[in-house]
KOLGU-4560 file (N, C-alpha, C; in nm, 3 decimals, padded with zeros to 5 digits):
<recs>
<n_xx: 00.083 n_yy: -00.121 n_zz: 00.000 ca_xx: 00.000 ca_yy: 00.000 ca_zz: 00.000 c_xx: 00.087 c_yy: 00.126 c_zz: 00.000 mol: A seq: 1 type: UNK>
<n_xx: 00.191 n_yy: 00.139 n_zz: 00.093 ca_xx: 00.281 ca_yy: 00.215 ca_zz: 00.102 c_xx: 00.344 c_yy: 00.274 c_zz: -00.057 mol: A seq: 2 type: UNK>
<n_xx: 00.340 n_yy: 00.139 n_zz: -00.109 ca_xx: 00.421 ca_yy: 00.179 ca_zz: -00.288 c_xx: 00.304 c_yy: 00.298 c_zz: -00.353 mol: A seq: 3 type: UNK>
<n_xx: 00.241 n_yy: 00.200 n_zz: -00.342 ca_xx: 00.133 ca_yy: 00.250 ca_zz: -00.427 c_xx: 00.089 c_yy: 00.439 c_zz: -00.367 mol: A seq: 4 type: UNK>
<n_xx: 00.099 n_yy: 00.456 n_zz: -00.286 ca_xx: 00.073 ca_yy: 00.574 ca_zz: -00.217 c_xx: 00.235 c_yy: 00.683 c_zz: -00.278 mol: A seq: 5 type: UNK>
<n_xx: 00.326 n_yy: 00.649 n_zz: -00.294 ca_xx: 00.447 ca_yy: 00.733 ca_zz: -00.353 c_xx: 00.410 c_yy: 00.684 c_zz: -00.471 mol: A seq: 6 type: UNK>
<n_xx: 00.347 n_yy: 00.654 n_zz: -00.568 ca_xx: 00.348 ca_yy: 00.648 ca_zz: -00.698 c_xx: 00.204 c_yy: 00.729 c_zz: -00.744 mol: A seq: 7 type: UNK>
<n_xx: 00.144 n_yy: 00.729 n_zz: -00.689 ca_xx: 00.055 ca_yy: 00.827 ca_zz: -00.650 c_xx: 00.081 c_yy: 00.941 c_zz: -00.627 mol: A seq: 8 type: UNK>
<n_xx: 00.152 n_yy: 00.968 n_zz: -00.509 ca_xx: 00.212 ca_yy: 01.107 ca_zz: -00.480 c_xx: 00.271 c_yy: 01.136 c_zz: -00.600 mol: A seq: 9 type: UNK>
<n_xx: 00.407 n_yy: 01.078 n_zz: -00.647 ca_xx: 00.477 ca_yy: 01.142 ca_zz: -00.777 c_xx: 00.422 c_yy: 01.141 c_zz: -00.888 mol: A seq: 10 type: UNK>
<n_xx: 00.327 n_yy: 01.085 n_zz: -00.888 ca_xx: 00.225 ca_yy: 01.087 ca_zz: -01.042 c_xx: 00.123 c_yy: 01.241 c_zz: -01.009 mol: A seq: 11 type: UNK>
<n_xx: 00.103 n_yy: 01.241 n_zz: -00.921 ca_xx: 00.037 ca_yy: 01.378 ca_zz: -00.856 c_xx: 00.116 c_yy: 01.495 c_zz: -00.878 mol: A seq: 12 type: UNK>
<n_xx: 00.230 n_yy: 01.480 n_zz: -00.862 ca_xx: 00.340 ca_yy: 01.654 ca_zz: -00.848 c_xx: 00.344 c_yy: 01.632 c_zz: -00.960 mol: A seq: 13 type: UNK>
<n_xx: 00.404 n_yy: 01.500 n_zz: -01.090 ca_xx: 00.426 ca_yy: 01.559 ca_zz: -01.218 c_xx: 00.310 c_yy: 01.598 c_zz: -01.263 mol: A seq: 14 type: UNK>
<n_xx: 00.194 n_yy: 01.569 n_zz: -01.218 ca_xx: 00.069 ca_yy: 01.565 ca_zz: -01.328 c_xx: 00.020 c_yy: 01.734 c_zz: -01.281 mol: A seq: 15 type: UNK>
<n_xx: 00.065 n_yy: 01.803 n_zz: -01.216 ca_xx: 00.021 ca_yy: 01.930 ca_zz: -01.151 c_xx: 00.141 c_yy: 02.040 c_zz: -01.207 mol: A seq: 16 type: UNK>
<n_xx: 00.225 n_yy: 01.985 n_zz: -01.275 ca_xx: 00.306 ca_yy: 02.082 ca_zz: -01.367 c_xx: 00.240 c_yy: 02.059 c_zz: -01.509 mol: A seq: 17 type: UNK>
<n_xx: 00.213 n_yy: 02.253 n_zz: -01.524 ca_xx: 00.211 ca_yy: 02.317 ca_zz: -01.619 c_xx: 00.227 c_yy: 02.230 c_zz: -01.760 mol: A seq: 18 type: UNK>
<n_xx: 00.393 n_yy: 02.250 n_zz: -01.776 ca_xx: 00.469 ca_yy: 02.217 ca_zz: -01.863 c_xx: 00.370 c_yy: 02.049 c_zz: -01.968 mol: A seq: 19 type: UNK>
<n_xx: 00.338 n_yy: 02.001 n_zz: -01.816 ca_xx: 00.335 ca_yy: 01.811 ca_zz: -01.900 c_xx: 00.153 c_yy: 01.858 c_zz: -01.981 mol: A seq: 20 type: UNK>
<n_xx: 00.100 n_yy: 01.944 n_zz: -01.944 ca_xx: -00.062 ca_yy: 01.969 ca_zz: -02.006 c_xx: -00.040 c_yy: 02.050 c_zz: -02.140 mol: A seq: 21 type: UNK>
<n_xx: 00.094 n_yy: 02.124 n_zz: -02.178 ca_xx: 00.100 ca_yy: 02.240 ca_zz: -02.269 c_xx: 00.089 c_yy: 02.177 c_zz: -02.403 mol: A seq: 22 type: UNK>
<n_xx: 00.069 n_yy: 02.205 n_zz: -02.504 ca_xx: -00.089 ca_yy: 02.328 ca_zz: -02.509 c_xx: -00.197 c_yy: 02.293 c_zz: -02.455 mol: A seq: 23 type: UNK>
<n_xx: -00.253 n_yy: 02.178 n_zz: -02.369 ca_xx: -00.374 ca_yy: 02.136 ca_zz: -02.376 c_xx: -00.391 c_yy: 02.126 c_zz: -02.211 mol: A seq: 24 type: UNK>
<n_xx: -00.344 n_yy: 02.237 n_zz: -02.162 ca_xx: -00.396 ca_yy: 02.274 ca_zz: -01.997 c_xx: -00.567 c_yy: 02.338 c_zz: -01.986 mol: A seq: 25 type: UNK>
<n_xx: -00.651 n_yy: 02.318 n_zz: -02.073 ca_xx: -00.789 ca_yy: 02.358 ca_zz: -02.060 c_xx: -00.836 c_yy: 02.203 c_zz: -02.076 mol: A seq: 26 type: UNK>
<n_xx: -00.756 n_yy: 02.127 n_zz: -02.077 ca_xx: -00.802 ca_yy: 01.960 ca_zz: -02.014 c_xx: -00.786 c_yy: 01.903 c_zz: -01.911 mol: A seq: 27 type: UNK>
<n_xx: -00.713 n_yy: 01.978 n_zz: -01.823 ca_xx: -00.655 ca_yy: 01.953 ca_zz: -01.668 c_xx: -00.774 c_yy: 01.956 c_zz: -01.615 mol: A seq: 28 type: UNK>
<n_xx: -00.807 n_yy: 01.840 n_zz: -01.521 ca_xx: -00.936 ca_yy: 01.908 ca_zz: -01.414 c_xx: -00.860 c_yy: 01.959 c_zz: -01.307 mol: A seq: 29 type: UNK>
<n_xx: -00.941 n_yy: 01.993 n_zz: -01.209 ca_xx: -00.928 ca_yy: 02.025 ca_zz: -01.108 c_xx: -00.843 c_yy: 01.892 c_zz: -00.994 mol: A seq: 30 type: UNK>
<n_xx: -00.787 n_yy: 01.893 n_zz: -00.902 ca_xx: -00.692 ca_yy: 01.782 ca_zz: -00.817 c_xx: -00.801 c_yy: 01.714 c_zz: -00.741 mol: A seq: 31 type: UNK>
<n_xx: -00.889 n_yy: 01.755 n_zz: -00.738 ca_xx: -01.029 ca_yy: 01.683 ca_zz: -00.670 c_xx: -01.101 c_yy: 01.601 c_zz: -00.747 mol: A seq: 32 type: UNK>
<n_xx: -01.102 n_yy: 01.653 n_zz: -00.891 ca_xx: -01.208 ca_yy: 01.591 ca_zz: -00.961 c_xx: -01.147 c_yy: 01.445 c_zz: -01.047 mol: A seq: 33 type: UNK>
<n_xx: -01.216 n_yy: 01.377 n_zz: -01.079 ca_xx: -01.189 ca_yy: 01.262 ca_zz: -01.183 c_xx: -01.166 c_yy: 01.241 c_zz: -01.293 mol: A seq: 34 type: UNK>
<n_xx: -01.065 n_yy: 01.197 n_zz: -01.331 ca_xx: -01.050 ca_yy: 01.180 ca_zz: -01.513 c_xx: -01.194 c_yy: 01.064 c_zz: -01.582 mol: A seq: 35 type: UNK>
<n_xx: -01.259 n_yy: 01.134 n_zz: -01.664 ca_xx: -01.333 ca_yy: 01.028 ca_zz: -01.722 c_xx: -01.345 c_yy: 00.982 c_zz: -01.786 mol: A seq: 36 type: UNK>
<n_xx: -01.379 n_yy: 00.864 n_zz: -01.862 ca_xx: -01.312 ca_yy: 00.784 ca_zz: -02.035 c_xx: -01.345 c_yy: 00.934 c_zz: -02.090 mol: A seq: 37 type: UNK>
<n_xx: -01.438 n_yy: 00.998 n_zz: -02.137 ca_xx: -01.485 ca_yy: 01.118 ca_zz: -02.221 c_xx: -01.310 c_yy: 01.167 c_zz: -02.209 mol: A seq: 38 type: UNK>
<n_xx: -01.264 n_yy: 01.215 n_zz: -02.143 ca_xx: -01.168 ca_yy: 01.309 ca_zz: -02.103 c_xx: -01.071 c_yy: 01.254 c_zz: -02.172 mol: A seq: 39 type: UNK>
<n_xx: -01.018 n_yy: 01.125 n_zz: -02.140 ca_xx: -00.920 ca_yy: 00.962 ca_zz: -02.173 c_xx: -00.944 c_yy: 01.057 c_zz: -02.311 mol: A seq: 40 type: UNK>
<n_xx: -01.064 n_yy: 01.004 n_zz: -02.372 ca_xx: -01.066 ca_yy: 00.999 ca_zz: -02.525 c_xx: -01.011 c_yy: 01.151 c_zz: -02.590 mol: A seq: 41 type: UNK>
<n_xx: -01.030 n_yy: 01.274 n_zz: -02.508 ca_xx: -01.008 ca_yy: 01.415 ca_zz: -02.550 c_xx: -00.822 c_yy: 01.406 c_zz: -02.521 mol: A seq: 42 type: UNK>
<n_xx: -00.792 n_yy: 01.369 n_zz: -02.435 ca_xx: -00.678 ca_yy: 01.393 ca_zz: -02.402 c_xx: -00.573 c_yy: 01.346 c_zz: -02.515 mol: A seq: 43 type: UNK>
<n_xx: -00.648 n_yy: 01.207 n_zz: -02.552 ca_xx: -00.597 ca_yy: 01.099 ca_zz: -02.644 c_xx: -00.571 c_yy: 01.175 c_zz: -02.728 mol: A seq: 44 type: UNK>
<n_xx: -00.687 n_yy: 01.215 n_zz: -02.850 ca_xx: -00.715 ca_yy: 01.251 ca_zz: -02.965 c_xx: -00.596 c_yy: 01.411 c_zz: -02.922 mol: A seq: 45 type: UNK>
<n_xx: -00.634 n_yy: 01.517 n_zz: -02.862 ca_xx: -00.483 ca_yy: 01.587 ca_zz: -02.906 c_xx: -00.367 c_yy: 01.592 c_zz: -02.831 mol: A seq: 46 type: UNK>
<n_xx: -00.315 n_yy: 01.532 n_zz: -02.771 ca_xx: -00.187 ca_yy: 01.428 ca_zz: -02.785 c_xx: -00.126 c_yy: 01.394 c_zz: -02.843 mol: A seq: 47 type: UNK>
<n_xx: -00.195 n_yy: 01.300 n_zz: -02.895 ca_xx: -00.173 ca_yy: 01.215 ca_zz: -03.013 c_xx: -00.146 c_yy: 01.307 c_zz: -03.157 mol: A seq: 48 type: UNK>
<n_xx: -00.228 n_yy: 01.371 n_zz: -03.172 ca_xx: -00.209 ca_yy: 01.467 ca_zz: -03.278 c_xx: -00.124 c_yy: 01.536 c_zz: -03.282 mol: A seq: 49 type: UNK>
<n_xx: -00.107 n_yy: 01.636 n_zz: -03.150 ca_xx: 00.059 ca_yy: 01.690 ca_zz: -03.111 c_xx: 00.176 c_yy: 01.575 c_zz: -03.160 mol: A seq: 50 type: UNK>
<n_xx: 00.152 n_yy: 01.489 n_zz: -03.134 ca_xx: 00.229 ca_yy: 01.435 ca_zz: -03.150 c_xx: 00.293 c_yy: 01.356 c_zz: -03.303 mol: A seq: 51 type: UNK>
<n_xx: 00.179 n_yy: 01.324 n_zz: -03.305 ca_xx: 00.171 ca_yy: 01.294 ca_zz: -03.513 c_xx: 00.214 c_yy: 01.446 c_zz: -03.580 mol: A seq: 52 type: UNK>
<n_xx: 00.185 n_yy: 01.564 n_zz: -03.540 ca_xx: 00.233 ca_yy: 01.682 ca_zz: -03.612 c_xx: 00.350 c_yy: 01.737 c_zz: -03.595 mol: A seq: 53 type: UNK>
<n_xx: 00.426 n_yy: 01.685 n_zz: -03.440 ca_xx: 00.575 ca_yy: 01.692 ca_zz: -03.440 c_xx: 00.636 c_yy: 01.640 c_zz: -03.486 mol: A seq: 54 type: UNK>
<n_xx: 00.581 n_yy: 01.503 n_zz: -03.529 ca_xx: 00.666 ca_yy: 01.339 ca_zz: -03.609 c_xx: 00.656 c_yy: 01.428 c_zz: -03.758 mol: A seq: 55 type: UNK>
<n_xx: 00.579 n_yy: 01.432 n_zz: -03.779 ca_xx: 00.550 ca_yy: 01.499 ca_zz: -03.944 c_xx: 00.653 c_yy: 01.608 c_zz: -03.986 mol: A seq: 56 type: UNK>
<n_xx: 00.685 n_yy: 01.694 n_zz: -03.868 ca_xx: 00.759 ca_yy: 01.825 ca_zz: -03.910 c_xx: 00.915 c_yy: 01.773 c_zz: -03.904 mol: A seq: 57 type: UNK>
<n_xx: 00.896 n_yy: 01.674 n_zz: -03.814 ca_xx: 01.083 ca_yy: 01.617 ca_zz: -03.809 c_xx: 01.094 c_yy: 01.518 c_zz: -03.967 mol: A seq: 58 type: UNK>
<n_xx: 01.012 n_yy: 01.443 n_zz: -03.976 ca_xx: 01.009 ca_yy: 01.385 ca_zz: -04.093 c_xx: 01.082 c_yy: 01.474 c_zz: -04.225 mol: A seq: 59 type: UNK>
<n_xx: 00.995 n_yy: 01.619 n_zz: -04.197 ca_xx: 00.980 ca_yy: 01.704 ca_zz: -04.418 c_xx: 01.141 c_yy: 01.748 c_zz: -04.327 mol: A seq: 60 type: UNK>
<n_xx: 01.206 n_yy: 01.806 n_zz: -04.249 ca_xx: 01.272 ca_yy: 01.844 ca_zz: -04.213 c_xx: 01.403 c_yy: 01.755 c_zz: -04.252 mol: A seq: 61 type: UNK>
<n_xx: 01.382 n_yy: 01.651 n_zz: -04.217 ca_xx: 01.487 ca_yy: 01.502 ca_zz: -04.277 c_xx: 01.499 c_yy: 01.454 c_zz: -04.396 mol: A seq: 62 type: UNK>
<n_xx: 01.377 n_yy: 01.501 n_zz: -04.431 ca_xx: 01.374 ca_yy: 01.449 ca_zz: -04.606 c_xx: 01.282 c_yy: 01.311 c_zz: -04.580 mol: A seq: 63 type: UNK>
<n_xx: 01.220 n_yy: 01.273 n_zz: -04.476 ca_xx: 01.221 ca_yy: 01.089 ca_zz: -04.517 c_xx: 01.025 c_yy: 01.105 c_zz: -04.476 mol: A seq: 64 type: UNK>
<n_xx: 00.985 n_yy: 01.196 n_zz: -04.507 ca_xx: 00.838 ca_yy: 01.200 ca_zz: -04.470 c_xx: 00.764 c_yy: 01.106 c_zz: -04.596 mol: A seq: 65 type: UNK>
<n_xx: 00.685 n_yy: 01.026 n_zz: -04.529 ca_xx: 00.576 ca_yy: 00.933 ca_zz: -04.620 c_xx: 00.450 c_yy: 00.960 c_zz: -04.566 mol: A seq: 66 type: UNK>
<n_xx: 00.386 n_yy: 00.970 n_zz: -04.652 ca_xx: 00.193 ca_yy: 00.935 ca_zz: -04.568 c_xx: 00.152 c_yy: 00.868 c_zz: -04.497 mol: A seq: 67 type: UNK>
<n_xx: 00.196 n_yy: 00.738 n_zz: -04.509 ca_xx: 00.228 ca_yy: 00.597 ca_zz: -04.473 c_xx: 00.248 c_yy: 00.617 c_zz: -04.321 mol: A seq: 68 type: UNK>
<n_xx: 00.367 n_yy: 00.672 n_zz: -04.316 ca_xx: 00.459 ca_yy: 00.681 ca_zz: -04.150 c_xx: 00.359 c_yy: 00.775 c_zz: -04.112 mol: A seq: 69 type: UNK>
<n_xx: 00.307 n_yy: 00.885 n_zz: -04.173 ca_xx: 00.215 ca_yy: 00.964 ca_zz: -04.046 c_xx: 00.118 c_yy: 00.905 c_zz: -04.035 mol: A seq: 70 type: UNK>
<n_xx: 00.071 n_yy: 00.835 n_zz: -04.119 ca_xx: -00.058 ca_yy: 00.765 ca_zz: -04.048 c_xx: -00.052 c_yy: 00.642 c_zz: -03.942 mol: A seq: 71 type: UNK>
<n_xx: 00.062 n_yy: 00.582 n_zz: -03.988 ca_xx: 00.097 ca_yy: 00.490 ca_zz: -03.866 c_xx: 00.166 c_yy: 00.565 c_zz: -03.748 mol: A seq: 72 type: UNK>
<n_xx: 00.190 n_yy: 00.682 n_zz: -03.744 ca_xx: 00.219 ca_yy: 00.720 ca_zz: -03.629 c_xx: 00.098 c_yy: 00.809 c_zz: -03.554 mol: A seq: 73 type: UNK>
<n_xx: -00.002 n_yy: 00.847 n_zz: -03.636 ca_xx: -00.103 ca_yy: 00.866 ca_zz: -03.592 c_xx: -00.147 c_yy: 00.761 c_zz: -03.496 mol: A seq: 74 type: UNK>
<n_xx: -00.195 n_yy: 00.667 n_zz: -03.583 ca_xx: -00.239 ca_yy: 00.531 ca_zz: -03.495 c_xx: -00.189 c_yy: 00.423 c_zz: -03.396 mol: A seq: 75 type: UNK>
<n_xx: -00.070 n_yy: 00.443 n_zz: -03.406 ca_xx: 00.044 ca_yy: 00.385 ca_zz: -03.279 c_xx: 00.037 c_yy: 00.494 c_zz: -03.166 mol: A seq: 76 type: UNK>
<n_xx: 00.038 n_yy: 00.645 n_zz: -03.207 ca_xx: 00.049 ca_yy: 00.758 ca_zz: -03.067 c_xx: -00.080 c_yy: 00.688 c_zz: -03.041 mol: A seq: 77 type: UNK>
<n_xx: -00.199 n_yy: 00.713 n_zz: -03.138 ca_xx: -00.341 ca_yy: 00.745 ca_zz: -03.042 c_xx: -00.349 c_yy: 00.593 c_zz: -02.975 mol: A seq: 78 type: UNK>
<n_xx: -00.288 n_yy: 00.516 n_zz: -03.007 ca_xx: -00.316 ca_yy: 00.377 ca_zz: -02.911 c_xx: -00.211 c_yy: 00.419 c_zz: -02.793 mol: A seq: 79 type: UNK>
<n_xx: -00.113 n_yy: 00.439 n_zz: -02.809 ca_xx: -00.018 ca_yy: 00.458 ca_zz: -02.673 c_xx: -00.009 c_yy: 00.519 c_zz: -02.561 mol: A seq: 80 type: UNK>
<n_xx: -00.125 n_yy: 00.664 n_zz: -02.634 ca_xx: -00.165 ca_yy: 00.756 ca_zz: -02.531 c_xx: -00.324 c_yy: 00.693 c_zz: -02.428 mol: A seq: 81 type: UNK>
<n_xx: -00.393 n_yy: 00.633 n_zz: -02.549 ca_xx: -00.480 ca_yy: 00.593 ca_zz: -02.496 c_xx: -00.447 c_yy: 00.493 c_zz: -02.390 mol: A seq: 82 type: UNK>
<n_xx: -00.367 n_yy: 00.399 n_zz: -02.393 ca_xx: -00.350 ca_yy: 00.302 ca_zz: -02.299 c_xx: -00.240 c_yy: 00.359 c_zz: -02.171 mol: A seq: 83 type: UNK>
<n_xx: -00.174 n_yy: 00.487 n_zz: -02.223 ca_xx: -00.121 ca_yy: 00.565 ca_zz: -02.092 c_xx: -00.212 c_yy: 00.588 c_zz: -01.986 mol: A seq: 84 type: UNK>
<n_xx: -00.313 n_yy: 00.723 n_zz: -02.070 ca_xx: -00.410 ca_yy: 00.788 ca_zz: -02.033 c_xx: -00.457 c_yy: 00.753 c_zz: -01.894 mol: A seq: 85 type: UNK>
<n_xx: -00.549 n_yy: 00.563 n_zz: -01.989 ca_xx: -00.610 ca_yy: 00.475 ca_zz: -01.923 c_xx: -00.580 c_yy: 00.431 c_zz: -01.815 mol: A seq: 86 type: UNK>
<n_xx: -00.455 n_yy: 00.381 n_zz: -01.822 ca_xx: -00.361 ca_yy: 00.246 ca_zz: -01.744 c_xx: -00.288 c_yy: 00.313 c_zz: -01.617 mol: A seq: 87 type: UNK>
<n_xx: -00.276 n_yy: 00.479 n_zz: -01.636 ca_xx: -00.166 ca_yy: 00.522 ca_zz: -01.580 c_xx: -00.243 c_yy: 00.641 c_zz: -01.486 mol: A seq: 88 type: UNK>
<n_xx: -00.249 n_yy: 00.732 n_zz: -01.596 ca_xx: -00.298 ca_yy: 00.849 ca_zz: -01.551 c_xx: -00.436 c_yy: 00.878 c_zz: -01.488 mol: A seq: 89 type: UNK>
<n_xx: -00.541 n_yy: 00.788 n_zz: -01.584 ca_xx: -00.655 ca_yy: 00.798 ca_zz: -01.523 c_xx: -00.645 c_yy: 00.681 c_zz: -01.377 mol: A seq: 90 type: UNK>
<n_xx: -00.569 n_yy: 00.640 n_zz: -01.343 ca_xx: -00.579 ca_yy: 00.530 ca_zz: -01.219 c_xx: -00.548 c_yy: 00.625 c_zz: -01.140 mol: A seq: 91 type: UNK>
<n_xx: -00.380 n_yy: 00.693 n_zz: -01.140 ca_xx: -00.343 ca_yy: 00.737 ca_zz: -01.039 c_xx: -00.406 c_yy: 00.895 c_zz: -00.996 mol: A seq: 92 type: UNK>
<n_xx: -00.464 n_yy: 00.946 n_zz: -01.132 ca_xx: -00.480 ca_yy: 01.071 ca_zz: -01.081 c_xx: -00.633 c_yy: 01.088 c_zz: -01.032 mol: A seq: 93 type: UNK>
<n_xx: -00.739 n_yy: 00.986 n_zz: -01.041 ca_xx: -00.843 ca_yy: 00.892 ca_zz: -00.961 c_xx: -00.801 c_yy: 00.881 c_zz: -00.852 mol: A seq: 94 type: UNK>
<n_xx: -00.738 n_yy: 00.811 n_zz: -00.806 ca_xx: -00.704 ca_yy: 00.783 ca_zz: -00.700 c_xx: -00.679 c_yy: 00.919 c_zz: -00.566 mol: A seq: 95 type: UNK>
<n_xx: -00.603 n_yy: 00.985 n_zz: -00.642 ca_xx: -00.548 ca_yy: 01.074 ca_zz: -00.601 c_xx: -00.707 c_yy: 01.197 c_zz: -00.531 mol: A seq: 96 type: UNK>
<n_xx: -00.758 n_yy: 01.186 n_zz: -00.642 ca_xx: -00.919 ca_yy: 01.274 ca_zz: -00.664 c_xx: -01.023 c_yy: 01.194 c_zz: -00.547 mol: A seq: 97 type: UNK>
<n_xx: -01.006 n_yy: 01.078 n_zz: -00.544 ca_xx: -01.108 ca_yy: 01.020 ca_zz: -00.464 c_xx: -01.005 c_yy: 01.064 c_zz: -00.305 mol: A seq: 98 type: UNK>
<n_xx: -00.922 n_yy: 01.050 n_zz: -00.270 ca_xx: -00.849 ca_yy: 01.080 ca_zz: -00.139 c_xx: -00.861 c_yy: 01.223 c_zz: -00.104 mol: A seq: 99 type: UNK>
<n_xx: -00.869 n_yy: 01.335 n_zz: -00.178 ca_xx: -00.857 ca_yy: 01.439 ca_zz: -00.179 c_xx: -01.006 c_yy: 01.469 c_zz: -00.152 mol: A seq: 100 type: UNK>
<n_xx: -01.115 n_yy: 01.447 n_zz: -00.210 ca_xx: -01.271 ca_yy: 01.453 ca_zz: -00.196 c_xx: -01.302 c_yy: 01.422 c_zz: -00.029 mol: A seq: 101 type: UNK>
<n_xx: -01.239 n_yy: 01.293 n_zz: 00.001 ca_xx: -01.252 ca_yy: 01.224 ca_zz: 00.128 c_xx: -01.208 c_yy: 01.313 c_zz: 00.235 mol: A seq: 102 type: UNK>
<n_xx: -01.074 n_yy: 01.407 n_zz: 00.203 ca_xx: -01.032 ca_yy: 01.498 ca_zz: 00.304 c_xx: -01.106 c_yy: 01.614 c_zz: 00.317 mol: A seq: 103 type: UNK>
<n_xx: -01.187 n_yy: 01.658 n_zz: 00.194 ca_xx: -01.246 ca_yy: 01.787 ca_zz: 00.189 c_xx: -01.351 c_yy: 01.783 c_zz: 00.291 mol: A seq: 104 type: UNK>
<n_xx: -01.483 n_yy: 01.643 n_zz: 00.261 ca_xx: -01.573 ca_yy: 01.580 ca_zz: 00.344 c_xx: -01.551 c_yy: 01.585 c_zz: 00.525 mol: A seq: 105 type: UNK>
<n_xx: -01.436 n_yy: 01.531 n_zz: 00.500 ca_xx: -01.409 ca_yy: 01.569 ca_zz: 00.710 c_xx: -01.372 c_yy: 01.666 c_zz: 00.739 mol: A seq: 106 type: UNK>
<n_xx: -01.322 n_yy: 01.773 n_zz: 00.627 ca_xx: -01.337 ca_yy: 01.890 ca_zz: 00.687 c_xx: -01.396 c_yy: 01.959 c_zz: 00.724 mol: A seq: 107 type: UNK>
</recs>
């Protein structure tokens, strides 16, 4: 339990910097509230896209850009983020939201 509570905590301080939401800090909830698949899926979709549009610009930049590779890197990010999102972020920063609710309550 102990682990799980520092992986929590440090998934909490990175997930509360700025920097890891940019451009897409109008998707951050609040440290109380819950990530919800809806959210999973928003977060996914531009992410993922950030991310397919940085692959794209390093690509024409190199010379070695195909259609091909951005679309498979479309669809490899949006699966990778999605199963981050899911697996990672929405657990710990849940977690984090349900403990924080619980403290507000006894206050």
């Amino acid at each position: 339990m102990k682990l799980l509570d520092l992986f929590t905590d440090f998934h909490g301080w990175v997930s509360d910097k700025d920097f890891i939401w940019w451009p897409f800090s109008f998707l951050r909830p609040a440290k109380h509230e819950p990530i919800t698949m809806k959210l999973v899926l928003y977060m996914t979709l531009c992410f993922s896209g950030l991310g397919t549009l940085m692959f794209t610009a390093f690509a024409i930049v190199n010379n070695v850009f195909s259609a091909s590779s951005m679309f498979q890197t479309l669809v490899l990010s949006f699966i990778a983020f999605f199963i981050w999102f899911t697996l990672v972020t929405r657990t710990f920063w849940n977690r984090r939201a349900r403990s924080l609710a619980l403290t507000q309550t006894k206050v």
